[in-house]
Each structure stands twice: as C-alpha cells, then as structure tokens.
N, C-alpha and C positions, 0 to 999 in steps of 0.2 A: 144474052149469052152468045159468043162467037159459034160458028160450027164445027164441030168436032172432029177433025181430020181421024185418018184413018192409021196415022203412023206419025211417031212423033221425035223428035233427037233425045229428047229428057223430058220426061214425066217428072214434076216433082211436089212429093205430098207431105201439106201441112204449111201455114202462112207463117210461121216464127220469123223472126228478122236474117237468122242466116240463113232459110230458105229462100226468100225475098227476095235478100243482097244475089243469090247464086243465080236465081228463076233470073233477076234483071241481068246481071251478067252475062249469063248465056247467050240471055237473047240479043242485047249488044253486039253480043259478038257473032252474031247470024245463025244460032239453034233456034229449031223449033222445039218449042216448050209447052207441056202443058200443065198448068198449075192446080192442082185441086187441095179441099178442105173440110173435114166434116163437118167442121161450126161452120155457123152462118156470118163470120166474124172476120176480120184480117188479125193478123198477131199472135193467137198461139198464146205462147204462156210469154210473150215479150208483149201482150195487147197494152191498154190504157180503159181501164173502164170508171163510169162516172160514181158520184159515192153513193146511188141505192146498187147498186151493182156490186161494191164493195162491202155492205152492209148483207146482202143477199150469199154472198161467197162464203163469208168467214160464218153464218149461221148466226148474225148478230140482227135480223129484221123480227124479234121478239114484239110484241107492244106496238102500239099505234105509229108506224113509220118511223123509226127514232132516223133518218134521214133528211127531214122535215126541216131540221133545227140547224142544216148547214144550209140552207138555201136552195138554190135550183141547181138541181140534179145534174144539170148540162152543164154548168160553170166547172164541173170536175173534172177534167183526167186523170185519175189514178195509174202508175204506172205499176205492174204485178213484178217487176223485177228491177232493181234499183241499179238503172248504169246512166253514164254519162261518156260525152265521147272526147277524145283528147286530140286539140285542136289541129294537131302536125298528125294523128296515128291512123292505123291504116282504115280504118271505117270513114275518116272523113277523107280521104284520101282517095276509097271507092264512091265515095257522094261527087265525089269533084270529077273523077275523070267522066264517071256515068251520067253526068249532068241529072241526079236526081235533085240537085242540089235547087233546079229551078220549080221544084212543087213544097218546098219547105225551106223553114225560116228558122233563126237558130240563136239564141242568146248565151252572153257567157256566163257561166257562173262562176260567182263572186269569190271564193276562195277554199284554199288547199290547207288542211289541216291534220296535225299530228297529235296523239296522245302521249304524252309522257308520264309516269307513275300510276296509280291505280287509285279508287276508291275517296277518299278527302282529299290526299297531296296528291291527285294527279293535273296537270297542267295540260290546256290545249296554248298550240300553239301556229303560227302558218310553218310552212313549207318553206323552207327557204329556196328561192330556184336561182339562186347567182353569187359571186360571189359577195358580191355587195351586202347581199339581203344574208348571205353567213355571219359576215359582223355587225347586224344589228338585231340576228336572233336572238331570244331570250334560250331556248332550247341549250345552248351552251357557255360554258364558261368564257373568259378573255382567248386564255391560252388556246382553249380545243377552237374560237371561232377562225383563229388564223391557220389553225391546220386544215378547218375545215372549207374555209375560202380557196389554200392553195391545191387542196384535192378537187374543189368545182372550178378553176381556170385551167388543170391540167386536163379535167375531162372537156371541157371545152375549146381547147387547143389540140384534142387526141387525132390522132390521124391514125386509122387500124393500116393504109400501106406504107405509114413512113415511122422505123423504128427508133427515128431520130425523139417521136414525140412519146414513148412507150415506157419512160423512167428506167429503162433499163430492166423491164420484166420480160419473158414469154409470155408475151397472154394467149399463144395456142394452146398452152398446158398447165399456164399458173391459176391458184385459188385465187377468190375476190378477198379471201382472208388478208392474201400476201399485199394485194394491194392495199387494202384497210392497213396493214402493218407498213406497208413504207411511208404513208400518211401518219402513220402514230393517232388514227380515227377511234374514238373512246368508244363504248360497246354502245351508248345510249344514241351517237350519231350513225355508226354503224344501223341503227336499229330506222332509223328516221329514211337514210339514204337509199336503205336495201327495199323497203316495204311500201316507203311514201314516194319516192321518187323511180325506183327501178319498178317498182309494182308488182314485188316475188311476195304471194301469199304466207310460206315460211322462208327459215332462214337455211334451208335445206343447199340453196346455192352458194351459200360459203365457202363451204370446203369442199364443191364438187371443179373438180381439175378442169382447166379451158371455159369456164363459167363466166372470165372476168371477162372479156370483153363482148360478150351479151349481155352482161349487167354494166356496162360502159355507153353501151350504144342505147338502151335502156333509160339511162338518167339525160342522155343527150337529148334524146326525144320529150321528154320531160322538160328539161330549160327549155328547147326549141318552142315549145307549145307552149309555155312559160309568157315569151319574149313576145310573142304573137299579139297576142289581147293584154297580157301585165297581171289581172288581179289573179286567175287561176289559168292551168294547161287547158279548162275543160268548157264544150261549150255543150248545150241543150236544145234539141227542136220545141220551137212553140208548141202547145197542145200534148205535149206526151211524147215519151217514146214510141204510142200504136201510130205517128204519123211516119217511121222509116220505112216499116212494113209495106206501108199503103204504098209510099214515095218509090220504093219499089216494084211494087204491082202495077201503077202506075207506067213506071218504064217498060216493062215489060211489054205491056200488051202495047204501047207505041209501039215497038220492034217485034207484031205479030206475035206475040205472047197468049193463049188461051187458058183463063180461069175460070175454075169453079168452083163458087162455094158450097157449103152445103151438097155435097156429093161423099157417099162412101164409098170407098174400095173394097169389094167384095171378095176378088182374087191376084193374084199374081204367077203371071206364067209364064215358065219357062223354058228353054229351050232345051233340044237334049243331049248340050254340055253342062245344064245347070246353071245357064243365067238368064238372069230376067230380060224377060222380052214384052212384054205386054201385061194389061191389067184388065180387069173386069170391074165396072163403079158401075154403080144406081144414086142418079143427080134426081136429087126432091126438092119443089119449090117450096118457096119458103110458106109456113103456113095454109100450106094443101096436102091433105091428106092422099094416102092413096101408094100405090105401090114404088112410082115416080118413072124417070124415063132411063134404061138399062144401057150399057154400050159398052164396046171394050175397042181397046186399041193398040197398037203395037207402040214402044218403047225403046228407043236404042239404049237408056240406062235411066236409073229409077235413083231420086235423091227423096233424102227421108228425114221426117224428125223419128227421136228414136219410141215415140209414141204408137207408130206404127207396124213396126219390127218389134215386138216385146220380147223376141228368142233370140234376136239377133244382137243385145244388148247387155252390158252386165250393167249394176250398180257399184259407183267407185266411190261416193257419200253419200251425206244428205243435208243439205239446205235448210238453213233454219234461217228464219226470217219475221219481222214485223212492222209494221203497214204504222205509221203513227202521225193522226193529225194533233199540229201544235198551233198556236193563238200568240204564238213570239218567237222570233228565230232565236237560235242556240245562243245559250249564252257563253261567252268568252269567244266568241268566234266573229268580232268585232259591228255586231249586227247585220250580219251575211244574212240578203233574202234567197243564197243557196250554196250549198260546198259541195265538197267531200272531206270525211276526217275518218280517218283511222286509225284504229286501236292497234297498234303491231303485238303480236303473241305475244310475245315475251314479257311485258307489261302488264299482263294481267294474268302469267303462268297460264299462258293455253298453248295448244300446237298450229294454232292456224288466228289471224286478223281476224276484226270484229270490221265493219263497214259500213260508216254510217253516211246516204247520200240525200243532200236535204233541197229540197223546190220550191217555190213561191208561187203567190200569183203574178208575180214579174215573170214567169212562163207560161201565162193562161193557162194554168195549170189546178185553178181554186180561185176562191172569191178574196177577197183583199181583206186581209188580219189571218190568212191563213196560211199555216207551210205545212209542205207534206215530207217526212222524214223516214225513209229506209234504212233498220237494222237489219245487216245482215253477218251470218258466219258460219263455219261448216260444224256439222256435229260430232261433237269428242263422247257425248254417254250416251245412253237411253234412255233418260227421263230429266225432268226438271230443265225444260231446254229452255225456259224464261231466264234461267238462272245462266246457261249461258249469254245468251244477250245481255245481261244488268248491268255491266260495264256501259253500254251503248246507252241504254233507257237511263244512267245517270248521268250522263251527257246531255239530255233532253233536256230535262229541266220539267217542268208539270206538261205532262200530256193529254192530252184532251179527249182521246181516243184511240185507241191499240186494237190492230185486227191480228190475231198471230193463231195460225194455223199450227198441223201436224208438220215433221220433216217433210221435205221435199226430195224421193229420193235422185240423186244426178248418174246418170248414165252415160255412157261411155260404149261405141260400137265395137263388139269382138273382132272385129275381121275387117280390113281395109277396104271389101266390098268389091277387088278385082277381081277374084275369082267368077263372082255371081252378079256383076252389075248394079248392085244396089249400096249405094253410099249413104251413111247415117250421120247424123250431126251428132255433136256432146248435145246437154244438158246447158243451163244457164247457169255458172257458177255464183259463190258469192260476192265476188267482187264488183265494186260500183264501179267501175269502166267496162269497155268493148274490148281492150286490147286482148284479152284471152277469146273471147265469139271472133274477134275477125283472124287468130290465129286458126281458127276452127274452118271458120270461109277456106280462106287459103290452103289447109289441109286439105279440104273435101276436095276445090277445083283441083290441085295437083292430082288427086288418087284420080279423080272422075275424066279428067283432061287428058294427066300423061305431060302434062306440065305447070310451069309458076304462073302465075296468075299477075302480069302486069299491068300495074297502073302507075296515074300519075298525080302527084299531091298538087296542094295549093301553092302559088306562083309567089316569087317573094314581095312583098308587101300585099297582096290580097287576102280579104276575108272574111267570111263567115256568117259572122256574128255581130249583133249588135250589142253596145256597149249596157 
C-alpha cells in the first residue's frame, strides 16, 4: 500500500467503472487522488465474477457444488451488469486518450440486432447501419427500404453548421417525429432507428421539440462505429468487463494515484460552510482480524458511488435482470458468438426496451460450447418480473442456467454536489452499452471540475479490436 498523505485534491469512494474512469482521469490530469473501497475487490457492481461466485450470489450453491459441472471456476468471468462498448463512443474514446488502452485487449462483437413482433410472429433481425444494408433488410418492405436508405444518406451527409444539408427543417426547435415525417419513415422503422440505432430507452424523444438533432448525431455515431470493424458498432475487453475498472486503477496509481481496498469510511467532515473536507477510514488487511489501522485525511472534494451516500440519493427505478448460461448461441442471429439485440417497447406493449447482451468464449470469458447472455429491463409492476423479461428468455432458446435476483433499485443523486463537495454517480442502468455511464462520467467531471471533460477518440483508420 502507498503512504497515506495527509491531504488529498479528490478522495474518491467505491471501484465501479465510472469511479475508475474519473479516479484515472483526475490523475492524468495532475490530481492527487485517493481511491478507496470496502470490498476487497475492483468493480463494484460493474465487477466480473467467476461461476462459483455466481452461483454463491444468486443463493443457488444448494447440493454438492452444482458449479462443478461447468468446469474450472477461473475459466469464468461473469459480468454482474450487461454493457458493451461502441467502438467510435465516448468510453472508448476515454480508453484511447488515457492510454488505458495499453493494459487491455478488446474484441468485436459479432452483431447488432432488432426485434420485431412479439411472441411466435416476432422476427430478429441485424441492424441495418448504411444505406446499402437498408435495401437488403428483411425488416422492411421494397417501398419503406428506399425511404429508409434515403433518411440514412441524409443523416450521413448531415452537417449541423451548414443548413444547406438540414432538408429544410429547424432542428433547434423541430421533433424527430417531423423528421420521421419528411422521410414518410413507417412507425415499425421509426421503432428500429430511434431504440437500435440512436439508443433512446423510450420513444419519449419523438415529440420532445429540439430532440432531432441529438437523435441525428446519435445514429451518426452508430454508422460511424458501424464502419469501424463492419459486423457490429461494439467491441468487448477480453476477460470481462471487471478488467476497465482495473485498467483504470492501473493508470491511476502510474500518475501517483493512492488505493485502497478493503478500507471503510467511518466519517466525513466538514467544514463550516458545509462541505466536505476530509474523511475518517479504518483500512483492514485482508484476512486479519482485529481493529485494523485508523487515519483520516483532508479532501479537496469527495466523488462517490451512490452506495455510500444513502441520504443523499433518491431511487428513480429498478433493474431487473438475468444472468443466463446457454450451450448455443441465439438462434436467428446468424450464429453470432456475441451481440446485442433488442426488444424496443412498443413490441411487446411495455414503456421501456428489453436488452438482451450475449458473450462467448471468443472473449475468454467461459469454456468453449458456452455463451453468457444478459437480460435486462427497467420494472413497470411489483411482481412477476420473470414475466417481464419472457420476451428476452424467448429469444434464448433452451437455457441452461438462469441466475435472476430481486429488483435492483437505480439511484440517482439529489443535489449536484456543489453546494457540499461531494459528487455521486447514477446507478448502472439497463442498457447493454456505456453510452448512458460515460454520460454520467462527463456529468460528474463538469459538476466536480467547473468544466467539459475533453478528450480525444480513435485516429482514422485505427483500432481497437480484434476481428
């Protein structure tokens, strides 16, 4: 363990990935940082744990090891939250400037998929990201492919300073509706374009005024990642997602970063305008008893997951989700050993996507015949939440294994955190990408900073991922 200075620029508690990404950050940028954590563990609820680990969580280690029967335990990473990252967005984009990118390795997965109908007549089908790939979707008729080709060459030719390329809309003030309507876009690609390609959980952004050209910039980003690798926008670290966290911990303490695990926060204290100044923790080695070694230390501002603040937080859902190992990748999904597909609302009469992100051992990620598939979606009742996921789990096809907990519920910080120095992160939503966490990043540095947080993406023709 490094030595504990005596004052620090940002204290910041809890290893989750946007903690991570902020702790490396900082210190990049010449904060002194000191990182703590009560588990003994990097990740947080964004970790990768192996499958007796997973078996031990969800209450299912009944009977003689039922673990036994997948193999060795280390051949596992389980991820506890189902994301992927989009090869042009901003998460990779902070991998590249912060050179985290040189302690991890990152593969692409295999393809983007849609649901269309429900229950027997529902269709998967890919993504279309061009317009090339509009006229040979099945997802559409003849007629709607060529409107829908000429709506993805316009968004690809869009230029938001020149109104030469803007069809003649306001898009400071117009709905995405109005642009759906000067395309003549039928409600069922409307449904595809808004959820699968712009990545809006509902279709609440329709008719909200000045929307269209964040849901423009949206799908651009989408083809752009698209064009990158070819088969999906999205690529994946070897070994799990618990290797970002690390990958960041990692930079960190290059750039004079102090962590610790395994240490609780006992107090927080503040100054007498009311903001945080310092904290009081008791760090315990691992597997020794005993009262452990006490310290406290000054703090110029305190970043948090919201698990540590429980007053300072409201709850805005709750997470439902399920953990599912299969023995054959999806079917209708061209024998992808990984994707993303999902379900948009209105398809299956809900208020929020279903999300379903699927991983192989083509990501060291499980032993070979096996793939690991996250259902995810936000809760509409209070009970029978299998029954909402069953659109997802008929998608699977025979499963081989189902870990699915209670709601998870998602939080949200009351207060922006200037007042009192203490900045909180969201919750892990249900969506299989980062693009909403690295909004969250970005949120925190501006409140914490006082300003944007710039970086810079991948150079053209470089990348990433391996094929």
């Amino acid at each position: 363990m490094d030595e504990i200075a005596s004052e620090y620029d940002v204290v910041v508690l809890g290893t989750g990935l946007t903690e991570c990404v902020l702790s490396g950050v900082l210190s990049v940028k010449g904060k002194k940082v000191l990182h703590i954590d009560r588990n003994d563990h990097y990740g947080g609820e964004a970790a990768s744990v192996n499958i007796e680990a997973l078996f031990k969580k969800y209450g299912k280690n009944t009977g003689d090891e039922p673990w036994k029967k997948y193999g060795r335990i280390n051949d596992w990473n389980i991820d506890l939250v189902p994301k992927l990252l989009m090869s042009n967005g901003e998460l990779t984009n902070i991998l590249v400037s912060t050179d985290v990118t040189r302690y991890l390795e990152f593969k692409q997965i295999a393809g983007s998929f849609v649901q269309q109908g429900a229950g027997s007549r529902a269709t998967v089908a890919k993504v279309p990201s061009d317009a090339g790939e509009a006229l040979r979707s099945p997802l559409m008729g003849l007629f709607e492919k060529r409107r829908a080709r000429n709506f993805l060459e316009w968004v690809g030719s869009f230029n938001g300073n020149d109104p030469a390329t803007h069809k003649g809309l306001d898009l400071s003030s117009c709905t995405m509706k109005e642009v759906y309507d000067k395309f003549g876009l039928e409600a069922t690609t409307r449904d595809f374009v808004g959820h699968s390609m712009a990545l809006y959980q509902t279709d609440e952004y329709i008719n909200q005024a000045g929307m269209a050209q964040d849901a423009i910039q949206r799908i651009r980003l989408y083809v752009n990642s698209m064009a990158r690798y070819g088969k999906s926008p999205y690529i994946y670290p070897l070994y799990g997602l618990g290797e970002l966290p690390q990958g960041f911990a990692r930079l960190s303490a290059i750039y004079g970063g102090t962590y610790m695990l395994n240490t609780d926060v006992d107090e927080i204290q503040f100054d007498d305008a009311g903001k945080a100044c310092g904290i009081k923790a008791t760090m315990k080695e691992r597997g020794e008893e005993g009262p452990g070694m006490k310290f406290e230390t000054k703090a110029g501002k305190i970043l948090a997951d919201p698990s540590y603040f429980p007053g300072k937080v409201q709850v805005v859902g709750h997470l439902i989700k399920a953990i599912c190992i299969l023995t054959h990748p999806i079917p209708n999904t061209d024998n992808s050993d990984s994707l993303q597909l999902i379900i948009p609302q209105s398809q299956v009469g809900r208020k929020h996507d279903i999300y379903i992100a699927m991983v192989s051992s083509a990501h060291n990620v499980c032993p070979k015949g096996y793939y690991i598939a996250i259902v995810s979606t936000i809760a509409e009742g209070d009970s029978n939440h299998h029954l909402e996921l069953q659109p997802g789990f008929e998608r699977l096809g025979s499963i081989q294994e189902k870990f699915m907990g209670s709601p998870t519920p998602l939080y949200a910080p009351l207060e922006s955190g200037v007042n009192d120095n203490i900045f909180i992160s969201k919750s892990y939503d249900a969506t299989s990408h980062f693009e909403t966490t690295t909004d969250d990043i970005r949120d925190i540095y501006r409140r914490a900073e006082g300003h944007e947080l710039v970086v810079e993406g991948l150079r053209e023709g470089q990348t990433l991922a391996q094929e």
